[in-house]
VEXTIMI-471720 format. One line per 10 residues: their letters; for each residue x, y, z of N, C-alpha, C. Coordinates in steps of 0.2 Angstrom, whole numbers, always signed. Example, Ala and Ser with C-alpha at 12.3 -4.5 7.8 and 13.67 -1.06 7.14 Angstrom:
// VEXTIMI-471720
AS) +66/-28/+39/+62/-22/+39/+66/-16/+39  +64/-11/+35/+68/-5/+36/+64/+0/+39 .
// end
This chain:
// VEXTIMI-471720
XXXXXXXXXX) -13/+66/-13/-8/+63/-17/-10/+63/-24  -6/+63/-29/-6/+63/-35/-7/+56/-37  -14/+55/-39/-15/+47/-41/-15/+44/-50  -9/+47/-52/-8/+47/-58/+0/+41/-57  +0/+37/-62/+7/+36/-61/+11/+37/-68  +18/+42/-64/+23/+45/-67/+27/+42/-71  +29/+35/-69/+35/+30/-71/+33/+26/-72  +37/+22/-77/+34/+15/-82/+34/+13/-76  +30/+8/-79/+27/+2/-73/+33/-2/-71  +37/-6/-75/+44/-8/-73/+47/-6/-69 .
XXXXXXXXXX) +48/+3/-67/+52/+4/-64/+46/+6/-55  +42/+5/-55/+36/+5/-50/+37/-1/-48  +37/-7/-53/+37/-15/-49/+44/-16/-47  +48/-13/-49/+57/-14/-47/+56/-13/-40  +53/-8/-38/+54/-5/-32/+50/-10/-25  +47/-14/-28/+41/-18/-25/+45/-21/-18  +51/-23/-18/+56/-26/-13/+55/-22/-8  +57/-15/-8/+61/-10/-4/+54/-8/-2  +51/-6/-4/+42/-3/-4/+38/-9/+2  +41/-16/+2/+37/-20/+5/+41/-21/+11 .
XXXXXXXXXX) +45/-19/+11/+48/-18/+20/+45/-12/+24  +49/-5/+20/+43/+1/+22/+36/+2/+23  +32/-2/+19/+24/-4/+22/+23/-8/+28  +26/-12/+27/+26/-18/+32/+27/-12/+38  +32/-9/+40/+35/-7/+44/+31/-2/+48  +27/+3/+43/+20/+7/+44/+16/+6/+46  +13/+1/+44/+9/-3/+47/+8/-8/+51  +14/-9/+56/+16/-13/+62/+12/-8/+68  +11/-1/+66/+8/+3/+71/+2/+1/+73  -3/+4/+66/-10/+3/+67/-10/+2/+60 .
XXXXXXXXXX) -18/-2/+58/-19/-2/+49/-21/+4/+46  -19/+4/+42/-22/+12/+38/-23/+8/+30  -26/+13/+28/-29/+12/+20/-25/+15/+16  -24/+13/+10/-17/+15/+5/-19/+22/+3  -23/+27/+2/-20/+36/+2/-15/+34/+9  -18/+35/+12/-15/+34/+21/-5/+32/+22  -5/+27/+18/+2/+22/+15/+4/+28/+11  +2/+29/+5/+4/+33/+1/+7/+40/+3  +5/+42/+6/+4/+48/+10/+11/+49/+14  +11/+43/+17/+19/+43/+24/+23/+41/+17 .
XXXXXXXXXX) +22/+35/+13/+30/+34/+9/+29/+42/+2  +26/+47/+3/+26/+52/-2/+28/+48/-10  +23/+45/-10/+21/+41/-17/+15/+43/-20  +12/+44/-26/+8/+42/-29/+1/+35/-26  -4/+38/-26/-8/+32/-24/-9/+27/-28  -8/+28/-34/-9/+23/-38/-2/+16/-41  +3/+21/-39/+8/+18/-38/+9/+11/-28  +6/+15/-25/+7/+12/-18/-1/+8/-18  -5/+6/-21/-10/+2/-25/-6/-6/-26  -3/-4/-30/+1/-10/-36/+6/-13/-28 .
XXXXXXXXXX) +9/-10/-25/+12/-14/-19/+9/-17/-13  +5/-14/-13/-2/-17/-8/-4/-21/-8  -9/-22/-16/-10/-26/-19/-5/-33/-18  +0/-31/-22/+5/-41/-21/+6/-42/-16  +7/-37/-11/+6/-39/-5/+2/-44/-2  -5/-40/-4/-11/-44/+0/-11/-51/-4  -8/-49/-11/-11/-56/-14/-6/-62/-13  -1/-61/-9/+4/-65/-7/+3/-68/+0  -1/-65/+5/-3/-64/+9/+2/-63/+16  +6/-58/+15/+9/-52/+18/+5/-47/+22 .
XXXXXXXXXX) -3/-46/+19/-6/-41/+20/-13/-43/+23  -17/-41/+26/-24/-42/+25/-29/-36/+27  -35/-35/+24/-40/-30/+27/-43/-31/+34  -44/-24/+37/-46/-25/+43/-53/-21/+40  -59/-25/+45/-66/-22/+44/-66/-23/+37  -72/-17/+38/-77/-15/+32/-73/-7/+29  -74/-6/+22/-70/+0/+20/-74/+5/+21  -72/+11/+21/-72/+17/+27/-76/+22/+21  -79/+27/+22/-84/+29/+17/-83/+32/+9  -75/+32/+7/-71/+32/+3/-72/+27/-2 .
XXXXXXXXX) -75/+21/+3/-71/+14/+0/-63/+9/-1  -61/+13/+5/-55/+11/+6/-54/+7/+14  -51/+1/+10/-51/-6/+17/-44/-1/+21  -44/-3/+28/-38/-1/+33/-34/-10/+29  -28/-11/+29/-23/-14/+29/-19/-16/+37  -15/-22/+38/-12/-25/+42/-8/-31/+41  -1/-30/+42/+2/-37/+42/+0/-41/+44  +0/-49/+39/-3/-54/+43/+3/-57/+48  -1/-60/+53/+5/-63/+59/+7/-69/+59 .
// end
């Protein structure tokens, strides 16, 4: 994925609503790390970053383990 973002930032956080059901949703499976997220909603990674992110920091989200050789944490909804 293309880790560049395309669209003002405005219209990337508008979408923060719709994006946070679709992740949630993804990740009801198993956890995956956001390329991984990025990858199934065919988004930019740096745009699916910014939704993860207030996710986790709202705390919708949390890290599972330790991050993977990349440096990228697996994600999962909190219960």
């Amino acid at each position: 994925m293309d880790n560049q973002i395309h669209r003002n930032m405005a219209e990337v956080m508008r979408d923060e609503m719709v994006m946070k059901e679709k992740i949630h949703s993804i990740l009801k499976e198993d956890p995956k790390t956001i390329p991984e997220i990025a990858s199934i909603l065919k988004h930019p990674s740096a745009e699916t970053i910014l939704w993860v992110m207030a996710m986790w920091r709202y705390g919708f989200l949390e890290e599972v383990g330790k991050p993977n050789d990349e440096g990228y944490y697996k994600y999962r909804p909190v219960e």
